[in-house]
C-alpha positions in Angstrom: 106.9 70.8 87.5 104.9 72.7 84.8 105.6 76.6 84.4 103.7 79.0 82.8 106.9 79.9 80.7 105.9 81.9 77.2 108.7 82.7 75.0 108.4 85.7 72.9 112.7 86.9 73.0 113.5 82.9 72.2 110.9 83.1 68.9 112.9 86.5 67.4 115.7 85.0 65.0 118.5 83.4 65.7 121.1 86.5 66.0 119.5 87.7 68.9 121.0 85.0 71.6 122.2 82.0 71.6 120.4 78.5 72.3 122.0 77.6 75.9 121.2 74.7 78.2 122.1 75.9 82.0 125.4 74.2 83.5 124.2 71.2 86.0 125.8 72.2 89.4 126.6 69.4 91.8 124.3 70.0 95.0 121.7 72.7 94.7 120.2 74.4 97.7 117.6 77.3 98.6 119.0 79.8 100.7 116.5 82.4 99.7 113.2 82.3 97.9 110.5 85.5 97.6 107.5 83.9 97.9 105.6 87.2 97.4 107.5 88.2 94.5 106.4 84.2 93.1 103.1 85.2 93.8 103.3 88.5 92.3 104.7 87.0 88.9 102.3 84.0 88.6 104.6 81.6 89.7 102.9 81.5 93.8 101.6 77.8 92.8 104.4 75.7 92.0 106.1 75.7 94.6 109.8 76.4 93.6 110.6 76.5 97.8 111.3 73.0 97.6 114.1 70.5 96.5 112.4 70.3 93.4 112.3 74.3 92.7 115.7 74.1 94.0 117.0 71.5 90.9 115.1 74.2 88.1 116.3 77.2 89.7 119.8 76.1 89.6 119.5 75.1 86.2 119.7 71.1 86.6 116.3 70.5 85.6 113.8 72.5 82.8 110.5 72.9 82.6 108.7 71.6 79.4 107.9 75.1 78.5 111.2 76.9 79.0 112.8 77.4 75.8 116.5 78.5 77.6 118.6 80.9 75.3 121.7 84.2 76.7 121.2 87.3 74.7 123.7 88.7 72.4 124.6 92.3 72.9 127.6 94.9 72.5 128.1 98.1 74.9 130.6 100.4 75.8 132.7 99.6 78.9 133.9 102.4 80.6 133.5 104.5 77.4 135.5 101.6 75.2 133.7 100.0 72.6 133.3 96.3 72.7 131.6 94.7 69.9 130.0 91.1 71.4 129.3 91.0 75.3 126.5 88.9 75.6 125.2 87.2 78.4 128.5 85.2 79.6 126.8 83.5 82.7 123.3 83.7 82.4 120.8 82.0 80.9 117.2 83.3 80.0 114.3 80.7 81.2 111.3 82.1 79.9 108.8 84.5 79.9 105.8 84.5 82.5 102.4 86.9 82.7 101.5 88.3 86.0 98.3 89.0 86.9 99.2 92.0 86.5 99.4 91.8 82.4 103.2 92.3 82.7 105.6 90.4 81.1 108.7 89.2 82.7 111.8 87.4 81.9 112.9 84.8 84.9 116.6 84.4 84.1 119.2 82.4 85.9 122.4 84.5 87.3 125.4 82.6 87.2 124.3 79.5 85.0 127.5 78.3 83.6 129.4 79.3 80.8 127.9 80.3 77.4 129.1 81.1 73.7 129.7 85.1 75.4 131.8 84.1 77.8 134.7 85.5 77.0 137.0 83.0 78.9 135.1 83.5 82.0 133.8 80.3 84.3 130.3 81.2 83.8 129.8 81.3 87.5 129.0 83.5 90.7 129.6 83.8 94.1 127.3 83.7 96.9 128.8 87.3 98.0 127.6 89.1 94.6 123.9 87.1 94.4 123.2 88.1 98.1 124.2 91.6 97.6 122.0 91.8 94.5 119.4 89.5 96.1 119.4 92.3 99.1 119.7 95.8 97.0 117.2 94.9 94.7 114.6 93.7 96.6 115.5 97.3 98.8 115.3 99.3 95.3 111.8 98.0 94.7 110.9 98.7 98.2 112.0 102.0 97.7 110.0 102.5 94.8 112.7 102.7 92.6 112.2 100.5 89.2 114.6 97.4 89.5 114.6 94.2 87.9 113.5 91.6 91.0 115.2 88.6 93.0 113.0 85.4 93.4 115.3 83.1 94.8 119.3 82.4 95.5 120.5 78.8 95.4 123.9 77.7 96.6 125.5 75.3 94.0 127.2 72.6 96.1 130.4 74.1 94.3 133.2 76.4 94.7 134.2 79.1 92.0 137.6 81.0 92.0 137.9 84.4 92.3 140.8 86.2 94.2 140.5 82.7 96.5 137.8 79.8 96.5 134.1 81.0 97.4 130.8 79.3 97.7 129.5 79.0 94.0 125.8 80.1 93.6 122.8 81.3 91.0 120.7 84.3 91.3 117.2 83.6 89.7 116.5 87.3 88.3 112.8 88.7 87.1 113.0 91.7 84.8 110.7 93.4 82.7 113.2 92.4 80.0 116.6 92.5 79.8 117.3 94.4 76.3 119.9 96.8 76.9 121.4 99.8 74.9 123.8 97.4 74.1 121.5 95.1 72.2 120.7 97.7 70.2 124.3 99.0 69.8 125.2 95.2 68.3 122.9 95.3 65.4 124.0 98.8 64.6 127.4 98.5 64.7 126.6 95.3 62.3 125.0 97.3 60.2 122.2 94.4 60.3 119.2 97.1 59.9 116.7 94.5 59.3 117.4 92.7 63.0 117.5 96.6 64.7 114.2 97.2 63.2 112.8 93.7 64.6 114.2 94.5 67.7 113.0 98.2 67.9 109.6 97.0 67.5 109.8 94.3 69.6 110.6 96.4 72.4 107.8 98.9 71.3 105.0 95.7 71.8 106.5 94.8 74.8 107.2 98.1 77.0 106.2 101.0 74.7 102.7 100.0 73.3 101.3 103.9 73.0 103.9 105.6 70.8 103.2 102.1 68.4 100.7 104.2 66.5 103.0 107.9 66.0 103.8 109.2 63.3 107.3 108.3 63.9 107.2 105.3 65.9 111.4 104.7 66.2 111.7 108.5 67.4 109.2 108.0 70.0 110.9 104.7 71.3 113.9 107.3 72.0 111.7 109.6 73.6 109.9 107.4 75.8 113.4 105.7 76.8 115.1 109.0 77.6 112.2 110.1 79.6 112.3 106.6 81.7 116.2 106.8 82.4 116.3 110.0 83.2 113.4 109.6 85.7 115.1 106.5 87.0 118.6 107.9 87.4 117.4 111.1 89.2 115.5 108.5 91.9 118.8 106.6 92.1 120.9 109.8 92.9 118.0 110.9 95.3 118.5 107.9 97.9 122.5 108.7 97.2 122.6 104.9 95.0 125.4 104.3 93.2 125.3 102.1 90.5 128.6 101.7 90.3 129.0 100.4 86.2 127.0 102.3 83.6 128.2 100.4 80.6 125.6 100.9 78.3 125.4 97.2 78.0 124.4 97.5 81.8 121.2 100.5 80.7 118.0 98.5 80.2 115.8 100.4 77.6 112.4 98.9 79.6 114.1 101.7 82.7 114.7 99.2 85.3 117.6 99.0 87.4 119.6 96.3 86.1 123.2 94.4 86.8 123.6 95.2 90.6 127.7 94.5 90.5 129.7 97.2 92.6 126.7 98.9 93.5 126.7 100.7 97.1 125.0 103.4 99.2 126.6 106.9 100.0 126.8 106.7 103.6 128.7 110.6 104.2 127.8 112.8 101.0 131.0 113.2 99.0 129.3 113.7 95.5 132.4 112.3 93.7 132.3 108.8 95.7 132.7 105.9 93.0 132.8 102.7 95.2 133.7 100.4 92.4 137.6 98.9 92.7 138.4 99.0 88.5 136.5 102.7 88.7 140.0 104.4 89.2 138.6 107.5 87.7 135.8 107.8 88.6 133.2 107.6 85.9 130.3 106.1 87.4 130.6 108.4 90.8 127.2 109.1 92.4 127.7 113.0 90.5 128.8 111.7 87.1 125.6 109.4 87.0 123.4 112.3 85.3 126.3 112.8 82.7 126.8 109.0 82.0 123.0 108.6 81.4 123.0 111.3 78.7 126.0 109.3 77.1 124.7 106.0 77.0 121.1 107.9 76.0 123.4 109.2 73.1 124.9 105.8 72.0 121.2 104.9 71.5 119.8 107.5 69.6 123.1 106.6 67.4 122.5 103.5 66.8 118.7 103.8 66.2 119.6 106.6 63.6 118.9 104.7 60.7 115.2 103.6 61.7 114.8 107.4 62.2 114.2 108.7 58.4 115.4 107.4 54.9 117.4 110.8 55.0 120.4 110.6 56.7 120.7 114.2 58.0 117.2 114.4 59.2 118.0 111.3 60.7 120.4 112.4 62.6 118.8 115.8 63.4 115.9 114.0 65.2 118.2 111.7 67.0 120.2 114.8 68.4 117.1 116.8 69.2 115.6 113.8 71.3 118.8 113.5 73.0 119.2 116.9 73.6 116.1 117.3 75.8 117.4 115.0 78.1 119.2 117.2 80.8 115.7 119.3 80.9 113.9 116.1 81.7 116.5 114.9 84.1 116.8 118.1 85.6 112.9 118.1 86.0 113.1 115.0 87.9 116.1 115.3 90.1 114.5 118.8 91.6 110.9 117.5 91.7 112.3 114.7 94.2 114.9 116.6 96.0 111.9 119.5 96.6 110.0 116.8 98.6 112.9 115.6 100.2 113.5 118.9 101.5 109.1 119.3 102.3 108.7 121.9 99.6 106.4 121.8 96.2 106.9 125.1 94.7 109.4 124.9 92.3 110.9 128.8 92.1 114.5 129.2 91.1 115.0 130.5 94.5 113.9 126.7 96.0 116.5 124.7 93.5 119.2 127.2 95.0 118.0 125.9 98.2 118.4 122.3 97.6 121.8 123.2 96.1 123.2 125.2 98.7 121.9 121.8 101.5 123.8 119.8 99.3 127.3 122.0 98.9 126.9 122.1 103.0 126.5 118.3 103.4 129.7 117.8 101.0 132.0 120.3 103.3 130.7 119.1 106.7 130.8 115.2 105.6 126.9 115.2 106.6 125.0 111.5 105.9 123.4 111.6 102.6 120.3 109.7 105.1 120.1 110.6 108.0 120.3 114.3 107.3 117.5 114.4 105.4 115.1 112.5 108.0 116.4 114.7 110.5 115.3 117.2 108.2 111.8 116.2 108.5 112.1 116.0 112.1 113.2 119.7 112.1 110.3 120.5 110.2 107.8 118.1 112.7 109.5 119.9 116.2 111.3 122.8 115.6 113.1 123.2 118.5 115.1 119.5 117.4 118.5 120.0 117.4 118.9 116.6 115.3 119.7 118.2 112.0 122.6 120.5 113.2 124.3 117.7 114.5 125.3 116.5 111.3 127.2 119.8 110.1 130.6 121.5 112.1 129.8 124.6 110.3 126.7 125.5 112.8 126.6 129.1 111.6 126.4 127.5 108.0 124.0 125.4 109.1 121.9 127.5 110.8 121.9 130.2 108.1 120.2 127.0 105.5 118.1 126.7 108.1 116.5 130.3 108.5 116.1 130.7 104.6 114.7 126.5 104.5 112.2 127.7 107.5 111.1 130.9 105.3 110.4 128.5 102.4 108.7 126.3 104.1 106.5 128.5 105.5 105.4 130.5 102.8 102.0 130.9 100.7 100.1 129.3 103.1 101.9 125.7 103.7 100.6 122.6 104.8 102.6 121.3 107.4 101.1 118.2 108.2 101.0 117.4 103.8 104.8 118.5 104.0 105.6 116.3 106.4 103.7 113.4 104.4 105.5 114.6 101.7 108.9 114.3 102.9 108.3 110.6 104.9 107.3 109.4 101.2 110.8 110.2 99.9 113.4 110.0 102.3 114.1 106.7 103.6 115.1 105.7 107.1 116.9 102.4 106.1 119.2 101.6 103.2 121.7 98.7 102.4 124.2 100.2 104.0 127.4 98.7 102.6 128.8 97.6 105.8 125.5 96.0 106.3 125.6 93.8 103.0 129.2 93.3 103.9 127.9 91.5 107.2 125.5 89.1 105.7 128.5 88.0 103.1 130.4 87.5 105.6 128.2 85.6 108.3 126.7 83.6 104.9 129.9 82.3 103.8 129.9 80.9 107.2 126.8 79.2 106.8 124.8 81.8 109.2 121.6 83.3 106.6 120.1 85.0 109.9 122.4 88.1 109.1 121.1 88.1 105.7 116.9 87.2 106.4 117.1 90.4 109.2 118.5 93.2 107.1 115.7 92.5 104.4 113.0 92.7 107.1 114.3 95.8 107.6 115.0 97.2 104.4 111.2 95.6 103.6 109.8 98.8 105.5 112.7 101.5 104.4 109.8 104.3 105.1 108.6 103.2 108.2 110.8 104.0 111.7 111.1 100.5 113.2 112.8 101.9 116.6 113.5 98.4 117.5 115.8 98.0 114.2 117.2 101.5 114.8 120.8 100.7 114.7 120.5 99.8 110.9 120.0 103.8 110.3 123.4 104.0 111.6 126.5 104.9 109.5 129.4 102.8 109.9 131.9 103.0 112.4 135.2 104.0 111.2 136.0 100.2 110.9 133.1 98.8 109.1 134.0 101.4 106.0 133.5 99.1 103.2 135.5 101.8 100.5 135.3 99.6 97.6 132.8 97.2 95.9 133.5 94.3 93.1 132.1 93.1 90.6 132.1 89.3 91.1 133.0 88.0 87.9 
């Protein structure tokens, strides 16, 4: 089978990643393909649904043009400095060009051990490919940037992790998968020629208009503080929780990327970190804004000496960049949580607005969901009592409501463009963690049916499908899913 693979990471030099042939696993089989993301990438016409696809998307066969390598990279884990991560189960195809113009990595998941492996079996579980198969194929439907899933294949295998599990391979599309952490390798190596040739290889690739600035290193920084804090601000709008924002986890092309103990808020506790090793807390759905302005920071530090030949300049530009991250972020977070809440003018009075919904939500244990489409339903009929329901402070409630309903109403408002406004942003239908529990469950048993449902579902996240309404349902107190894993 011939693939339109082109190469560009495989022809840097030989310190960015290691030459790796994918592990051979014993039986491969599709369990999921996404024939519109194939189509979508320029892959529609080779039919990878088939046993054939099935024996190059497990790795057992390569194309001609695949010129397989795993990435070397360092990052910061949980704020501690390690200096050579790498990819330790995954192995990078190829590059293929949409019809789009885009460029995009197609990288095997779970491929078998590699030079960065650390000790680890190279592996992955169904459990952790279906729950990034299904949360990032519900990102992109959300509109949120996310690297892609085209297919999951079973590996005819088992893999050890707190007991035997199905073994299996994610095949993942990104935009690229250059992290902060690539950067941070070559800089802690002080190997200033490789950070250069990587700095502009990620300005070709994703960053093109600041190629021609005056200062084309600085405005890399720019453009990739602007990008995260945009992307972080829609995570924390749709209550996502990414769940392990190592910097070798931050892409610098803004995607979503490494979907490991990621969950959903289902009630609104702002300090919620779902992630089992997260015993403090870092990455909680609050912290998110913080931990992107670190990570931001380890990469204007390690791009300092691209920045100017004198040292304190240097470092003066890199700060300055950095520093105008909270403004961007802060511009982003309101922006969305204005038309979550119908509104466009963007008065100090309406941010106190927002905060004051939010601080209520927290005390009364409101969904982070639900409310807010009740919200617009509130908005559509005002004499819905749908919203209240969600707060035991009524007189709380209904006090947000009066000043919300003077808001709303003021300099002349639009109600039928607020209420487009609103249905753009608030979603009716997340992964709900009990929900992605339920098709790891039912596929470990064999049963995909669980699985192929919820992502008809989550397909249309905007849309009210009242015959799929129990999916906008919280879960009962016995399908709490409190904690999330990793996988490896």
């Amino acid at each position: 089978m011939n693939l339109p693979f082109n190469n560009t990471y495989a022809n840097l030099p030989e310190a960015f990643f290691a030459r790796q042939l994918p592990v051979p696993v014993a039986q491969p089989s599709i369990v999921a393909f996404n024939t519109a993301l194939a189509d979508e990438i320029g892959l529609g016409g080779a039919d990878l649904n088939s046993a054939e696809g099935a024996e190059i998307l497990s790795g057992n066969t390569l194309p001609e043009t695949a010129s397989p390598i795993s990435m070397a990279y360092g990052g910061h884990q949980f704020g501690n400095w390690v200096p050579q991560l790498g990819d330790g189960r995954a192995v990078l195809l190829g590059e293929v060009l949409g019809a789009d113009g885009v460029r995009r990595d197609v990288q095997l998941k779970g491929a078998g051990r590699t030079p960065f492996s650390r000790g680890g079996d190279g592996r992955a579980a169904l459990g952790p490919v279906l729950r990034e198969y299904v949360v990032s194929e519900a990102m992109a439907a959300l509109g949120v940037p996310t690297t892609r899933a085209l297919a999951a294949v079973t590996s005819g295998e088992t893999v050890m992790r707190e007991g035997p599990e199905t073994g299996a391979i994610l095949t993942r599309i990104a935009q690229s998968h250059v992290r902060v952490g690539t950067f941070q390798y070559f800089f802690a190596r002080s190997d200033f020629d490789s950070l250069r040739r990587l700095s502009d290889y990620v300005i070709a690739r994703h960053y093109p208009d600041v190629r021609d600035q005056e200062n084309p290193y600085l405005g890399l920084l720019n453009a990739v503080i602007v990008r995260q804090a945009r992307l972080i601000a829609k995570w924390m709008s749709i209550g996502f929780v990414h769940g392990v924002m190592n910097t070798d986890n931050m892409s610098v092309a803004g995607e979503t990327i490494d979907y490991g103990p990621c969950a959903f808020l289902d009630e609104f506790r702002p300090f919620t970190a779902f992630s089992f090793i997260d015993r403090q807390n870092r990455y909680a759905w609050k912290n998110q804004a913080t931990i992107g302005h670190w990570n931001l920071s380890r990469l204007a530090q390690s791009l300092v000496p691209l920045l100017d030949a004198d040292d304190e300049t240097a470092q003066t530009l890199a700060q300055t960049s950095v520093d105008g991250y909270s403004e961007e972020f802060s511009k982003a977070y309101f922006d969305v949580f204005l038309q979550k809440i119908g509104l466009t003018d963007k008065r100090p009075q309406n941010r106190v607005i927002i905060g004051t919904l939010l601080t209520l939500m927290d005390k009364n244990n409101a969904d982070f969901t639900n409310t807010f489409v009740d919200l617009e339903r509130l908005l559509l009929d005002d004499t819905s009592t749908d919203f209240l329901a969600h707060f035991e402070d009524k007189t709380g409630a209904q006090e947000w409501i009066t000043r919300w309903q003077k808001s709303v109403n003021a300099r002349g408002a639009d109600r039928d463009a607020q209420l487009k406004l609103m249905a753009q942003v608030n979603p009716r239908f997340i992964p709900r963690n009990h929900r992605v529990e339920a098709v790891i469950v039912a596929a470990n048993q064999g049963d995909y049916s669980v699985f192929e449902k919820l992502n008809a579902v989550l397909a249309k996240p905007f849309a009210d499908q009242p015959e799929n309404a129990d999916f906008s349902l919280p879960p009962q107190n016995e399908e709490i899913v409190p904690f999330t894993y990793c996988g490896t």
